[in-house]
Every structure is written in C-alpha cells, then in structure tokens.
C-alpha positions in Angstrom: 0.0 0.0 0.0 3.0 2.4 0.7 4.5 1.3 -2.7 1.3 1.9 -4.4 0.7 5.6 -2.6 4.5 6.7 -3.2 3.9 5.5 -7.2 0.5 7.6 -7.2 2.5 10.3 -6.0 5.2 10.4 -8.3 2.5 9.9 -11.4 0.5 13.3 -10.1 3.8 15.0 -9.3 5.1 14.7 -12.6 1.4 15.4 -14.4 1.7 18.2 -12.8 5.1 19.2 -14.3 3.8 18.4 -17.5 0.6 20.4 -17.2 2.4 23.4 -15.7 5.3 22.8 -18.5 2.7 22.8 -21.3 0.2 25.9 -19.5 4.0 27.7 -19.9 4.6 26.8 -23.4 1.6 27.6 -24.7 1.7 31.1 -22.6 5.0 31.6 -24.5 3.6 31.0 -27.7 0.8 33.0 -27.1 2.8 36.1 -25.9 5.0 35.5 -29.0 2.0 35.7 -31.4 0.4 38.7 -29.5 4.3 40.8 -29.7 3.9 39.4 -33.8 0.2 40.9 -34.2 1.3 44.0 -32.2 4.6 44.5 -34.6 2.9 43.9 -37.6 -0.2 46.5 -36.5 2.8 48.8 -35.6 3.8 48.3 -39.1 0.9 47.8 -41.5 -0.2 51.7 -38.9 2.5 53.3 -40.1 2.7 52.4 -43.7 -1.3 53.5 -43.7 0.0 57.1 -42.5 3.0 56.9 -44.7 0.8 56.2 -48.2 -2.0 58.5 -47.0 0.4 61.3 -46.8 1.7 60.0 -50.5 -2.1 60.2 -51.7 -2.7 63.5 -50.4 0.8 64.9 -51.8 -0.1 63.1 -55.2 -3.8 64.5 -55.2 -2.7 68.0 -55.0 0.0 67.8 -57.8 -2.6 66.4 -59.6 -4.3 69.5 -59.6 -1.9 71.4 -61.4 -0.7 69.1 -64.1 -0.6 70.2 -67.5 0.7 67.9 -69.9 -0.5 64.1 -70.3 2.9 62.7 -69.3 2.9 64.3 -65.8 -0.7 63.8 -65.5 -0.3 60.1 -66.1 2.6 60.0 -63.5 1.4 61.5 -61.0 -2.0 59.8 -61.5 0.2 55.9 -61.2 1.7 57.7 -57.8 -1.6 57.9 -56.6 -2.9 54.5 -57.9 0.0 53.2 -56.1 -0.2 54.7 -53.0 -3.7 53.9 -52.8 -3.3 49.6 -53.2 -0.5 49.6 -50.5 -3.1 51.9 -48.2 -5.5 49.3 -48.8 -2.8 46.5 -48.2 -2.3 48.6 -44.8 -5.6 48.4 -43.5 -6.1 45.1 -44.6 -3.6 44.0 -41.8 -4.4 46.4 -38.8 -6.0 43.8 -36.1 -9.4 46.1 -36.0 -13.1 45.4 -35.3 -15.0 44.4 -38.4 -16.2 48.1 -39.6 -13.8 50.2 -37.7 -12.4 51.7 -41.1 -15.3 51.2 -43.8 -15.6 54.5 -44.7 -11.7 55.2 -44.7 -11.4 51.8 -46.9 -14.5 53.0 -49.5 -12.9 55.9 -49.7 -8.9 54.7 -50.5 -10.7 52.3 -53.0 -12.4 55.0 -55.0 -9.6 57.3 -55.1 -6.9 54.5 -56.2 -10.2 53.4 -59.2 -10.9 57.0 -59.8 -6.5 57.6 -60.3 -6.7 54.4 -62.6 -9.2 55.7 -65.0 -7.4 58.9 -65.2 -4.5 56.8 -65.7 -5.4 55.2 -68.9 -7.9 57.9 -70.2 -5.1 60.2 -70.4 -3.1 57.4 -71.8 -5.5 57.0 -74.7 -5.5 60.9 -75.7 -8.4 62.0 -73.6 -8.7 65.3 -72.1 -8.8 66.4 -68.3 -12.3 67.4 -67.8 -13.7 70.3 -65.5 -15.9 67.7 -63.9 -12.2 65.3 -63.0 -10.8 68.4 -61.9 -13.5 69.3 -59.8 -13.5 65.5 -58.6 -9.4 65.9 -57.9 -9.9 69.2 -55.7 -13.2 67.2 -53.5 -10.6 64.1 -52.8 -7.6 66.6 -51.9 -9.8 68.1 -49.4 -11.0 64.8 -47.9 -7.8 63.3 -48.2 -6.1 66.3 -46.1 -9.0 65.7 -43.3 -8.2 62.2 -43.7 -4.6 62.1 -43.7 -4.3 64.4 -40.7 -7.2 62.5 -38.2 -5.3 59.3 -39.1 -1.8 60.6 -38.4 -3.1 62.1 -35.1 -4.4 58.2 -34.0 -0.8 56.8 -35.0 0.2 59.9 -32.4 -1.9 58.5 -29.8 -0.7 55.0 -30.3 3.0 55.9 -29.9 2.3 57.7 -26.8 0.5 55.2 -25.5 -3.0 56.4 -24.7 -4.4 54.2 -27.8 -3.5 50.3 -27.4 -3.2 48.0 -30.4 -5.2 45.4 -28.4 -3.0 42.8 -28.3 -2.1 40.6 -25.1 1.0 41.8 -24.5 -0.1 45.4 -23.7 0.1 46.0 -19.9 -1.3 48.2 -17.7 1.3 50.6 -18.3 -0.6 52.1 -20.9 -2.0 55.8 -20.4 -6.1 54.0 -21.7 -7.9 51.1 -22.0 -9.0 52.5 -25.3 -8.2 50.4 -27.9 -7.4 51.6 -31.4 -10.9 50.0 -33.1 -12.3 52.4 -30.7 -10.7 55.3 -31.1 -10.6 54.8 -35.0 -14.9 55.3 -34.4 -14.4 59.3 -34.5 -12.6 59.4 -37.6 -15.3 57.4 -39.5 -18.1 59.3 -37.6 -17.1 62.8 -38.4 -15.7 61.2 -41.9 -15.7 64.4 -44.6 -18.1 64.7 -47.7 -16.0 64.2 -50.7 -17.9 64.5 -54.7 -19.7 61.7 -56.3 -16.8 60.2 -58.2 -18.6 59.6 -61.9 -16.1 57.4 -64.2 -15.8 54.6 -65.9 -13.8 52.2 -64.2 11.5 61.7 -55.9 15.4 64.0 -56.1 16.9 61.3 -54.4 15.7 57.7 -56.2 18.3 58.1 -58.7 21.2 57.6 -55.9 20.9 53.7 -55.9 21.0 53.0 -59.1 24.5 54.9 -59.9 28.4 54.7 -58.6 30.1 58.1 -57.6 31.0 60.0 -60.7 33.1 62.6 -58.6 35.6 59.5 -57.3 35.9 58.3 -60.9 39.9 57.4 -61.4 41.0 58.6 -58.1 43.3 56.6 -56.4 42.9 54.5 -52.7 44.1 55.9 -50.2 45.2 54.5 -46.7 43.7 54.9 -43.6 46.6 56.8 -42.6 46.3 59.3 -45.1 41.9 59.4 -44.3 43.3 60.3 -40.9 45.2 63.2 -41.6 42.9 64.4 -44.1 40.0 64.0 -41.6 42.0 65.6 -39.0 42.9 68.8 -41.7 39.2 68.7 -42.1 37.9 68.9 -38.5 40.7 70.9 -37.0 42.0 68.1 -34.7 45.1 66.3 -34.1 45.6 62.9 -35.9 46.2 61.2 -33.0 43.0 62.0 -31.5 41.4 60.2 -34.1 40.7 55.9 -34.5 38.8 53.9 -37.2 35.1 53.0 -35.7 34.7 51.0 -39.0 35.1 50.1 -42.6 31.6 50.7 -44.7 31.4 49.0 -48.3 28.4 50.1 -50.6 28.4 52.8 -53.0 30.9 54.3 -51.3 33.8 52.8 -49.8 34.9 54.4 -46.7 36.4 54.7 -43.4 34.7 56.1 -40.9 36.4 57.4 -37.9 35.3 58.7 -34.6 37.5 61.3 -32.5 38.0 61.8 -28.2 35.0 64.2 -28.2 32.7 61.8 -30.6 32.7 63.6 -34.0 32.6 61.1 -36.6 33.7 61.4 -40.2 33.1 59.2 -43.2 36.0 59.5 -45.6 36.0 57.9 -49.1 38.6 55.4 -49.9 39.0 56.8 -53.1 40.2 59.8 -53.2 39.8 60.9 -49.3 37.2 62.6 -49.4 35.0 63.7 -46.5 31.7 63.7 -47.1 29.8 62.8 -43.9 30.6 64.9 -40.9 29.0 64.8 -37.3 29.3 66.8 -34.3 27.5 65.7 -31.4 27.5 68.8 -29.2 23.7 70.4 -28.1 23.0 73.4 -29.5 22.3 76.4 -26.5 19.7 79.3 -27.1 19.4 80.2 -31.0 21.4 83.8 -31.2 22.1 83.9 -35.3 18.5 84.4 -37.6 18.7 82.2 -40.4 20.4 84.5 -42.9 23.4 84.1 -40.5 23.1 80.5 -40.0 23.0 80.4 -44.1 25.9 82.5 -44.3 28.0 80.5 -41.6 27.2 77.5 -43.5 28.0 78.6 -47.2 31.4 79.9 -45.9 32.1 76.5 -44.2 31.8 74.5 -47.8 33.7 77.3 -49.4 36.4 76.4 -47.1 36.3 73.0 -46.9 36.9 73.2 -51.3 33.2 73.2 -52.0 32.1 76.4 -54.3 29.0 77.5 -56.6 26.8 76.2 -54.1 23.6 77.6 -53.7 21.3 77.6 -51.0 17.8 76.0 -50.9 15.6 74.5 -48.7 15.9 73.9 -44.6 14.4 72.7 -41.4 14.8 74.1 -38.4 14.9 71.9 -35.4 16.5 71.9 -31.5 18.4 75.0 -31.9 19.8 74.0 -35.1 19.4 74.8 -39.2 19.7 72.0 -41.6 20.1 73.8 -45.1 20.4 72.1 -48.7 22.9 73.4 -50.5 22.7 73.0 -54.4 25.6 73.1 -57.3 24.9 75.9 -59.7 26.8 75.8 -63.4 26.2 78.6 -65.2 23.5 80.0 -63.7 21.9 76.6 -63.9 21.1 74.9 -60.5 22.0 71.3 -60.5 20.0 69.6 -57.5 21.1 66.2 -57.9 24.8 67.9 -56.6 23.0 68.2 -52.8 25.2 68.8 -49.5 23.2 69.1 -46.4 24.9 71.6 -43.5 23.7 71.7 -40.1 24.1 75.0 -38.3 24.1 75.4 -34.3 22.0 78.8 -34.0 24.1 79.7 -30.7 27.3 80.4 -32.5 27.2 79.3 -35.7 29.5 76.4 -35.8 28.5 73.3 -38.4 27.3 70.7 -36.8 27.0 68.0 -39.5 27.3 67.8 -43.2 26.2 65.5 -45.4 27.5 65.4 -48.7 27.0 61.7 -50.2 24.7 63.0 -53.3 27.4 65.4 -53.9 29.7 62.6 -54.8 27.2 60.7 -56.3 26.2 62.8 -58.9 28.8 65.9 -59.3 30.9 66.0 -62.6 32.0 67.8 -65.9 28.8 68.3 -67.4 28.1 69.6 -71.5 24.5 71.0 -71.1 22.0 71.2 -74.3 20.8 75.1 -74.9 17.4 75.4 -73.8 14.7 74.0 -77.1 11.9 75.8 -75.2 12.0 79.5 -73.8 10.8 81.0 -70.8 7.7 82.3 -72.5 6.9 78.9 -74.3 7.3 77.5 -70.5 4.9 79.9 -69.3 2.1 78.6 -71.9 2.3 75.0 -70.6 1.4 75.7 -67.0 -1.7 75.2 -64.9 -3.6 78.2 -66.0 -4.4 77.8 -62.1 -1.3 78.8 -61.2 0.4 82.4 -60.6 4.5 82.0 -62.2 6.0 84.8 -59.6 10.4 83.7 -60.8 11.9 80.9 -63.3 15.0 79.9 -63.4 17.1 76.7 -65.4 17.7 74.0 -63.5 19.1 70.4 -63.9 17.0 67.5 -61.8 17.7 64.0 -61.5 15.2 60.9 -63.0 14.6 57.9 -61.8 17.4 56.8 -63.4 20.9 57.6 -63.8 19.9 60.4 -66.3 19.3 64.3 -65.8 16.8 66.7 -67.5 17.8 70.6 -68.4 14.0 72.0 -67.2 12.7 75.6 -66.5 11.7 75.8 -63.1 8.8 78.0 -62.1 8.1 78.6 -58.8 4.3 79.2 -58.6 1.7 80.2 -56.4 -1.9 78.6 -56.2 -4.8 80.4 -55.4 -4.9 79.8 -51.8 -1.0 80.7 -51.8 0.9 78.1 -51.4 3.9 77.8 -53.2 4.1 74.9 -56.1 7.6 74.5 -57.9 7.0 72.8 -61.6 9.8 71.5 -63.9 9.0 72.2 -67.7 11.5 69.9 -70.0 13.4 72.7 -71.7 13.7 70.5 -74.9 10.8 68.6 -75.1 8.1 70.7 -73.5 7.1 68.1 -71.5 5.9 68.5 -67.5 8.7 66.4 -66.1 7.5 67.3 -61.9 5.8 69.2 -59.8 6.8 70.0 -55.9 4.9 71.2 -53.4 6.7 74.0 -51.2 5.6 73.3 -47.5 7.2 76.3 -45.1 6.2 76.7 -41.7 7.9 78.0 -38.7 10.4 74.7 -39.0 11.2 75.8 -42.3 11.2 74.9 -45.8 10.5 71.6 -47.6 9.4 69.8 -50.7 7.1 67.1 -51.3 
C-alpha cells in the first residue's frame, strides 16, 4: 500500500510538471503571437500614415498638371499609394467596420486615379468635372490624412493600445485603437460623387560616384590626416570605428569628443561629418546660420553652391545646399549643412549626393524659352520667378527644365519642372514652409 501511494504520487507529481510545463509553453507562444500581431499593427499603422500622406501629396499635384505625361505619372503615384493603403488596412488587427468608410474611400480614389491613368493614356482630355472630382478628394484626403496621423500619435504615446495581449497596464487608456478609429469614421468628410468609368533622391541607388571616378585609394593613414585637416583636430585623436562598403567605400572614424567622419577610400574625401554637441539658445537668424554655412563649404573646397531649402529643429538649421553651373542649378549635386543657432559652428554635413552625382557636365541650350514654358502651366497657377535647372530621373539620367516657382490660389507655393527641350511636364513639388522651415514634397 505504501509502494502503491508513493507511485501515485510520483504519477500526479510529474502530471503536474507536465501540465504546468505545457500551461507555460503555450503562454509563450501566445505572448509571441500577440508581440507578432502588435509588430505587424505597428507596421501595417504606419505604412497607412505613410501612403495616406503619399495620396494626399499626389492629389494635390494632380491639380496642377498640365501635360499628359505628368498627368499620367502623378495619377500611377496615386494609384499606387492607394493599393499599398489598402494593403495597410487590410492587416491592422481592427473590429470588423472600424475603417469602412476610410477603406471606401482609398478604394475609389486608387479606381478613380486608374481611370485617369489610362484615359489620359489614350488621348483624352482632363475634364472640368475630373478636376473638380481631384480638388473634393484633396480636401477629404487632407482631413483624412491628418485624423489618421493624429491616431498613429496617440498610439505611440500610448493612450491608444493595439489590443494585443501583451499590452500591460502601463498604458495611459484602456482605449483600444478599433475604438478610437470610431471618430474618424463618424465625423468622416463629404467628398464628390466620383462619376467614371472604371523623388530627387531615387536616382542615388542606381549609380556609382562619378566625382571619385579614377581617383586613387588611399590608406587609412592618409583618411586620418585628411579628416583631422578637415575637422581641425590632431591625428592622434582620431581611431577607425569602422570600414563601410556600398556605393561608397569608406572609413569612418570617430575622435575623443565623438565627431565622426566618413571618408572615401578613393580619393579621401569627407563627405559625412558629425558633431554631437547640443545646440544652446538660438542667437544667429537664419540668414546668419546660411551665411556660416555657405562659408564653411567654401572652405572645406566646395564652391557655386547655392542655398535652398531647410528645417529648423533643437536649436539647429539643416540647409540644402545646391551646385549651380552657369546659372543653372544642378540639384542632384546636394550637401546638407547643419548649423548650431548659438554660435554658428557646423554641426554636420552630409555630402554623399554630392559625390554621387557631381561631374563635368556639357548642357544642351534650352529647345523651349521662358515664354513657351509659361504657356504650358496650370492656368491655375500664378508664375512669380523661373530659373534653369538640372533635376535628376529615376534613373541615372538628368533633365535641363525651366523651373517655375508658382503660387496657387490659396498661396501656397508649387515649384513645376517644364523639360526645356521637349516641352514636356517632367515634376511638380509642393513648397511646404512653416515656422520649421522649408521643404518639398
């Protein structure tokens, strides 16, 4: 009898161990799913904020474009934008009808951009009542774009949970993100009865430096002292953090006070440079900051550069810097400066386009003038300067254009890019300045 009790013991003791080994397993895998669900909702939340801002930035260059070949790019943009929104939503772990309206509405833009797509393929006109239809889903999609950006804000901070099981109680509300998605569709803006029948930068990955063609290597010795010339340091205050392949071979080095520098193996060239330091109280105004900035790339051996656009942000100016050729502004040449607003000293620069793209260039003369330019735009638009200017494709190519900064009738400023050979509407930008500066979309 004592045998048989200590044998019924050991059975329950280790069923137990099995049933608490297998309860903690399957906890494990559930917590593992829930963190998977609540990544991917992370995810597929911000691609919908990323492609909703892409929609709205597409719908309102839409407005302006002239020619069938922009129209028909801009109108794919949208298209595109549109599917991988849907794709977005499709993922988000949500209550069935949280974003109905949101979805209807995504749907019948990316439809509506598809017929316009392929009616402007086959020759047809842009109608008053499409145009109309355009400026109706701008508005919505602003509303839209901006309610939906303002959930994703909640979310990160925390007072909006994703609903998973791995959410504690450390979170700010209970309120889950099918819930608080209810106002947006609620308040959801009128947009017109859709009646139809059915970027600078790209170019980069596609090409190899053309400013480091047939320089020689160099050693990491001689990076070092030309990174130390460069920052005003001592060699020996400087070590090698690493070695980066890529585009653009380089050594990247790090000094005592943690400024780091990226230096090309061919040729030696710095063209990333980063100074940690905080910026104090902003004393210089931004023609000051400019002007500190220019003279800095002067010094450092890089001239005709021309100031564009800039952000202003923690006490500091980031402005983009532009090669000009003859009057001609060549923006695929781009070096970003950072400025500390306290006392004027560069911060960073960033100057990897630059070496991408800058090199002896023969330019066409202009096919089409400044007045034949003017005939091709948005009659919509209000041309207030022009100017020649070289922009980048999608590809490894550049296009001579006549760029026209605009205004539209509410005042905002749109930059379009009239092929000065063809005649063709190669791109339109949007000009978005605020009190942090300056920026195209």
């Amino acid at each position: 009898m004592d045998r048989y009790f200590k044998k019924s013991t050991l059975f329950l003791a280790v069923l137990t161990l099995l049933f608490m080994g297998s309860t903690f397993y399957y906890a494990q895998k559930a917590e593992s799913y829930g963190q998977y669900i609540d990544y991917a909702s992370q995810r597929a939340m911000s691609d919908l904020v990323s492609e909703l801002s892409q929609m709205d930035s597409a719908l309102a260059k839409l407005r302006y474009a002239s020619t069938p070949r922009s129209f028909q790019t801009i109108a794919a943009n949208l298209w595109q934008s549109a599917e991988t929104a849907k794709n977005a939503m499709s993922t988000l772990a949500l209550e069935p009808g949280a974003l109905d309206s949101t979805q209807k509405f995504v749907a019948q833009t990316g439809d509506f951009a598809y017929y316009l797509l392929f009616s402007a393929a086959g020759g047809d006109g842009v109608s008053d009542d499409h145009l109309a239809a355009v400026d109706s889903l701008y508005d919505a999609s602003e509303n839209i774009t901006r309610e939906i950006s303002s959930i994703k804000g909640q979310l990160n901070a925390r007072q909006l949970s994703y609903g998973s099981i791995t959410e504690g109680p450390d979170y700010d509300s209970g309120v889950a993100l099918s819930d608080g998605l209810s106002d947006v569709e609620q308040e959801f803006p009128e947009y017109a009865t859709l009646i139809y029948d059915g970027p600078f930068s790209e170019h980069l990955a596609y090409q190899s430096p053309k400013l480091l063609h047939g320089l020689p290597e160099v050693t990491l010795e001689q990076a070092m002292k030309n990174a130390a010339s460069f920052a005003g340091i001592p060699v020996m205050d400087l070590s090698l953090l690493y070695e980066e392949g890529g585009k653009i071979p380089a050594y990247c080095l790090v000094s005592g006070s943690g400024v780091t520098m990226e230096v090309s193996k061919q040729g030696g060239i710095i063209f990333s440079y980063r100074d940690p330091r905080s910026a104090g109280t902003a004393l210089l105004d931004n023609d000051q900051a400019v002007a500190c900035a220019r003279d800095f790339l002067a010094k450092k051996g890089f001239t005709n550069m021309k100031e564009s656009y800039y952000t202003l942000y923690d006490g500091t100016m980031t402005i983009n810097f532009a090669y000009t050729e003859n009057g001609i502004t060549v923006y695929g040449d781009l070096i970003k400066v950072t400025v500390a607003l306290d006392d004027g000293s560069v911060l960073g620069m960033e100057a990897r386009g630059y070496l991408m793209s800058h090199t002896d260039r023969t330019l066409p003369r202009p096919a089409v003038s400044e007045e034949e330019g003017l005939q091709i735009l948005s009659p919509r638009l209000t041309v207030e300067s022009q100017n020649l200017a070289l922009i980048p494709t999608s590809g490894e190519n550049e296009v001579l254009c006549r760029e026209y900064v605009c205004r539209d009738p509410s005042g905002s400023h749109i930059l379009v890019y009239i092929n000065a050979q063809t005649g063709q509407e190669e791109n339109i930008y949007l000009l978005i300045e605020d009190e942090n500066g300056v920026l195209t979309i």
